[in-house]
C-alpha positions in Angstrom: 0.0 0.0 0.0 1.6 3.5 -0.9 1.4 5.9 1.1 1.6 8.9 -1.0 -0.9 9.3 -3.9 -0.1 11.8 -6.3 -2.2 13.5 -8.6 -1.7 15.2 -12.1 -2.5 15.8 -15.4 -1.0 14.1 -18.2 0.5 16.9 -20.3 2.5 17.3 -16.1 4.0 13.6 -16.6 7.6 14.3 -16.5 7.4 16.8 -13.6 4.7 14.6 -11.8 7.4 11.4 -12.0 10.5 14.2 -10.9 8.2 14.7 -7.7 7.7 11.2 -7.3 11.1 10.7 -7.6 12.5 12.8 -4.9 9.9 11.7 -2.8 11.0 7.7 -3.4 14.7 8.9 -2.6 13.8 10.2 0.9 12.2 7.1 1.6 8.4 7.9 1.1 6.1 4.9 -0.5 5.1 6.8 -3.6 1.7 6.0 -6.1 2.1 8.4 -9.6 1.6 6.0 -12.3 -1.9 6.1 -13.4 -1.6 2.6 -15.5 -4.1 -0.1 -14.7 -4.0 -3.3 -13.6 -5.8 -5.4 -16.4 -8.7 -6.5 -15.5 -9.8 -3.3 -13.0 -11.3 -0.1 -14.4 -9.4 3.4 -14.0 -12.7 4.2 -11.2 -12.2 1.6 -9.2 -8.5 1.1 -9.0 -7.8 4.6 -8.0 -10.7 4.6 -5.5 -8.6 1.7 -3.9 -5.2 3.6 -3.6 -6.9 7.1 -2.6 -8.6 5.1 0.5 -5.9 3.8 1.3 -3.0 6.5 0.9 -1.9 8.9 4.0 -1.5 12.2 1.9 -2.9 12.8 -1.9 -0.6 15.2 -3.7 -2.4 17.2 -6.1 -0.2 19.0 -8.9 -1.7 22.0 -9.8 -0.7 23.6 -13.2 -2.4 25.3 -16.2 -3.3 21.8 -17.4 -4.5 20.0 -14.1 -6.7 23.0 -13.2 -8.7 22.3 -15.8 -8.4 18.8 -15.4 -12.2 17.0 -14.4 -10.5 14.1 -13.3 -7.7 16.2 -11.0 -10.2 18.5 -9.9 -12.0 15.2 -8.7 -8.9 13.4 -7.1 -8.4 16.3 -5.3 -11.8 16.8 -4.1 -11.5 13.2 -2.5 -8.5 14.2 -0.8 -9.8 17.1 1.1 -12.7 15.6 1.8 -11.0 12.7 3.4 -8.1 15.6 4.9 -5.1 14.4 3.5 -5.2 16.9 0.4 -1.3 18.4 -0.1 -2.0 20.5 -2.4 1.4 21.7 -5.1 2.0 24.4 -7.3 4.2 23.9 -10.1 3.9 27.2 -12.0 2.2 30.1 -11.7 -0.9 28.9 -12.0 -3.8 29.2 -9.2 -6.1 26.7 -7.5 -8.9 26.1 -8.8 -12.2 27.6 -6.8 -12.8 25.3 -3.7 -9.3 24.5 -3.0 -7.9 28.0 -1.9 -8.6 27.1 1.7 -5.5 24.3 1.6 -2.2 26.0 1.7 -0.4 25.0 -1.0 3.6 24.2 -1.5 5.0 25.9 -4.3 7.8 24.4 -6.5 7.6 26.4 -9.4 11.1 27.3 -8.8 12.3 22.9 -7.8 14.6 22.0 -10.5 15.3 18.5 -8.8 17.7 20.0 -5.7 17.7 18.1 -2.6 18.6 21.2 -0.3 15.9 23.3 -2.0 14.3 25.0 1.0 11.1 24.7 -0.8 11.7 21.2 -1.8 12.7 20.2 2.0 9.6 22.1 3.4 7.2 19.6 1.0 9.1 16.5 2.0 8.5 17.3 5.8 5.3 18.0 5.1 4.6 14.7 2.9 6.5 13.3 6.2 4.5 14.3 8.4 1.6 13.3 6.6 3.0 10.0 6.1 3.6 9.0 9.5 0.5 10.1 11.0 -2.3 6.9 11.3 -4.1 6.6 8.5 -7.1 8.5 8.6 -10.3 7.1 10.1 -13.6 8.1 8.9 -15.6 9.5 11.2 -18.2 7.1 13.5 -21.9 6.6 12.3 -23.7 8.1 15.5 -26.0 10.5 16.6 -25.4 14.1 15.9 -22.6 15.7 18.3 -25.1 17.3 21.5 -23.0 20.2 23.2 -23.6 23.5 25.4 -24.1 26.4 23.5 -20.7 28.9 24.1 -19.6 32.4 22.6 -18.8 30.6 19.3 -22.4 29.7 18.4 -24.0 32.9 19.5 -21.3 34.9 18.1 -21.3 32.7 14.5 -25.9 33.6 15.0 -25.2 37.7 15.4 -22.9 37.5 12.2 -25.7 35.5 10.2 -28.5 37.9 11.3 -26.3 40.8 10.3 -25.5 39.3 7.0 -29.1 38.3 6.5 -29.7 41.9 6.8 -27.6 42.9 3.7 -24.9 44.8 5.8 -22.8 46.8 2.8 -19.3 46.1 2.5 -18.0 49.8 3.7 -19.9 48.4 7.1 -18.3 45.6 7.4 -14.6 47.2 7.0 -15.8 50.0 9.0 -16.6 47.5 11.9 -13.1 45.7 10.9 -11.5 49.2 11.8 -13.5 49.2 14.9 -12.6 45.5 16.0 -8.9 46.1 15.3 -8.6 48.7 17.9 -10.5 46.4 20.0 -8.0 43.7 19.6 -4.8 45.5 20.1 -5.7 47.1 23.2 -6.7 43.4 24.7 -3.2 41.8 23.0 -1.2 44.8 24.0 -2.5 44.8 27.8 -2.0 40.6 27.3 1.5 40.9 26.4 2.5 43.7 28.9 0.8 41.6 31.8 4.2 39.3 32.2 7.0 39.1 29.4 6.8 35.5 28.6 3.4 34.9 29.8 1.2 32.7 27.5 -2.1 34.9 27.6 -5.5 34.4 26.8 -7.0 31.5 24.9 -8.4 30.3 21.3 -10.8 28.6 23.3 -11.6 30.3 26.1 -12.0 27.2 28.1 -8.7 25.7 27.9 -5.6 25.7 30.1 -2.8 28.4 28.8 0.5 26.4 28.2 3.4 26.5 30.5 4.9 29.8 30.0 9.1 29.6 28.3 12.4 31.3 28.5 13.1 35.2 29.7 12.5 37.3 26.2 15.9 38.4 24.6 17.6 41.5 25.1 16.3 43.5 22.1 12.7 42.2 22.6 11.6 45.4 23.8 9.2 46.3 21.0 8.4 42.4 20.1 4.8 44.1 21.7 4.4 46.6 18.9 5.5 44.2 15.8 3.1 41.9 16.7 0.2 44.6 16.7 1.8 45.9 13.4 1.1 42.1 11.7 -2.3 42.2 13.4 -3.5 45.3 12.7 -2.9 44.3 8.7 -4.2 41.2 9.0 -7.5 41.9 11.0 -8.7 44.6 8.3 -8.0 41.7 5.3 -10.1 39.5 7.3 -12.6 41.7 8.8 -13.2 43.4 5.0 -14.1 39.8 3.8 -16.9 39.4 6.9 -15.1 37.8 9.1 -15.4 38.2 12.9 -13.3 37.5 15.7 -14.8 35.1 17.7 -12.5 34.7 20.7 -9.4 35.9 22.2 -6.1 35.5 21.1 -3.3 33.3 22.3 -0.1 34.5 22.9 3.1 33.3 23.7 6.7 32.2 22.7 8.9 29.4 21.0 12.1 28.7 20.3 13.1 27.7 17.1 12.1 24.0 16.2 9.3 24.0 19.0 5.9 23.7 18.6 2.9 24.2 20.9 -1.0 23.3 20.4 -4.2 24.4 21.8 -8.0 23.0 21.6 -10.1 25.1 19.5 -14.4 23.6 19.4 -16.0 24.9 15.7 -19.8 24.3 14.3 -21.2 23.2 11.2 -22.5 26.2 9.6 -19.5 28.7 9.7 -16.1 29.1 7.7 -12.7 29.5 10.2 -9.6 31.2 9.9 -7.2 31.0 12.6 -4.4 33.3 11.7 -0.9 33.7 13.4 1.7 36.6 13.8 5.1 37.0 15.4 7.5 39.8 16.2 10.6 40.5 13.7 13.3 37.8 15.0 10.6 35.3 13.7 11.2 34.5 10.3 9.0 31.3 9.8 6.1 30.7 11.7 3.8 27.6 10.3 0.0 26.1 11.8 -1.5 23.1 11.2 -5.0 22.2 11.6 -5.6 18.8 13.3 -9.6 17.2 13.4 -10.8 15.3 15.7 -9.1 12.2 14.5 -5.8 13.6 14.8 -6.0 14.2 10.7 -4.3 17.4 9.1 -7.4 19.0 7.8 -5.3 22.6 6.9 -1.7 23.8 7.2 0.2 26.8 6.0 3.9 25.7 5.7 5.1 29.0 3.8 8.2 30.9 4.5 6.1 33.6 6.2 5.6 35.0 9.9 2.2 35.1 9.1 0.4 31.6 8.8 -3.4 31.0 8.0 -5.5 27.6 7.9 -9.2 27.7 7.3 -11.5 25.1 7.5 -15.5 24.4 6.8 -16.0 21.9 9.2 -18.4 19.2 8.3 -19.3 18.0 11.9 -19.1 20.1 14.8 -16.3 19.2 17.7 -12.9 20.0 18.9 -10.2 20.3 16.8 -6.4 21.1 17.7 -4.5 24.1 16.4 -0.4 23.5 16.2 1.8 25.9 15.8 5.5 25.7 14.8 8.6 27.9 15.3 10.1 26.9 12.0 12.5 30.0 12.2 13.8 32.3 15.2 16.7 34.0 14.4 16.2 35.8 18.2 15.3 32.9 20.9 12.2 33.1 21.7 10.2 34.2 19.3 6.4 35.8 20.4 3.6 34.9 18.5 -0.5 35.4 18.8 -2.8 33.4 17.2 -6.4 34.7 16.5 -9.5 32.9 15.9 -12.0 34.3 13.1 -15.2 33.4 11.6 -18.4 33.8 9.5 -21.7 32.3 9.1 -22.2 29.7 5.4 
């Protein structure tokens, strides 16, 4: 059974089997070639190795965009949430898929110590050595306590159901950013090295980490800066925050997660920022079945994973230092969300 099921369009061969390739050569069970047993039809056979594959690769490129039967491969993989989704030019994803962050080897000419190259491969390694995913049990619908989520997710909906223009919404965007920043900037000037506040606002804050470094002094007013851009993107698009941030700090090569409890019926964004010694912060989104549903592994500082969730529950949000130039590096993560 392979692993690793990667998807592409024909006119892609050569760069689908140069993929496949480097992924054999760091030791990853690998499924490209599309050939077919005889005696099994092309439905049926790849039905069998997307069930039973870890993480589905999806090339996208001029040709497999407009691909039916890519666009379909890749619909079973993030419904199943092991979709890794791949540029390889500058083409985008098609409608539906923008939520998965995708790698981009546009620039991969075949280099091992590509720093794009070795992000995939610890992502396809990651993927890989999860458990394979579990569908989820046949039961009753999930019964839990209404919360601030639910009622906040039921004021958005009434307020979009009452045709709110879209200079409102980025006028309330303003309004919530200033919100925001005084709550982070009093959460971050509480203790230097305090984890603060919570995505959930029921969970325990994680063990706080090391003193800050020297020249930290204003890691308080790059992480506002980051926020301030970010929550007017989001806010301008109707989204709402739904619950305080987190805040804290990692070393480099550290990673800390938290519980996060979504609803059927909304779209999520949790979105992260860090000060200017961070060079690479990355999230992942887990489900309940410990299954990467949404990650961001770009060279950024500031990550986003959305999600539609199709059952309501707790998921897990992970983030990861991937580069601090100045140990320790302070973060936030922010929870946002809007009604379907």
């Amino acid at each position: 059974m392979a692993d690793i099921f990667i998807s592409y369009a024909r006119e892609d061969r050569a760069r689908a089997e140069q993929v496949a390739q480097g992924l054999e050569g760091a030791g990853l069970d690998v499924f490209w070639d599309n050939e077919i047993p005889p005696g099994q039809t092309w439905a049926d056979y790849i039905e069998t190795k997307l069930a039973q594959c870890k993480a589905l690769i999806v090339l996208w490129s001029e040709h497999s965009t407009k691909s039916q039967w890519v666009r379909e491969e890749a619909r079973l993989g993030r419904d199943k949430g092991v979709l890794i989704p791949v540029m390889i030019d500058g083409s985008q994803a098609p409608f539906g898929f923008g939520e998965v962050q995708a790698a981009n080897l546009a620039a991969w000419t075949g280099a091992e110590d590509h720093p794009d190259w070795r992000r995939f491969v610890d992502a396809v390694k990651s993927a890989a050595n999860n458990p394979a995913p579990r569908a989820p049990p046949q039961a009753a619908p999930m019964q839990h306590a209404a919360h601030g989520l639910q009622a906040a997710m039921a004021a958005l909906a009434r307020e979009v159901g009452k045709g709110v223009p879209n200079w409102a919404w980025i006028a309330g965007g303003a309004i919530a950013v200033v919100a925001l920043l005084a709550a982070l900037g009093s959460m971050l000037t509480d203790g230097v090295g305090q984890q603060s506040a919570a995505i959930n606002p029921a969970m325990q804050p994680p063990p706080a980490s090391a003193a800050p470094p020297a020249s930290g002094g204003n890691y308080q007013q790059q992480i506002l800066a980051r926020l301030t851009q970010v929550e007017q993107a989001v806010a301008a698009q109707g989204f709402q925050q739904i619950a305080a941030p987190v805040t804290g700090q990692l070393p480099q090569g550290q990673m800390q997660s938290w519980p996060i409890t979504l609803d059927v019926g909304a779209e999520y964004r949790v979105i992260g920022v860090c000060d200017d010694d961070c060079g690479d912060l990355d999230l992942a989104l887990y489900d309940g079945y410990g299954n990467v549903i949404s990650q961001d592994s770009s060279a950024d500082a500031a990550p986003v994973v959305s999600v539609i969730p199709t059952m309501s529950g707790q998921f897990q949000v992970q983030a990861n230092m991937y580069n601090c130039r100045v140990a320790p590096c302070y973060y936030a993560l922010v929870l946002y969300g809007r009604s379907q």
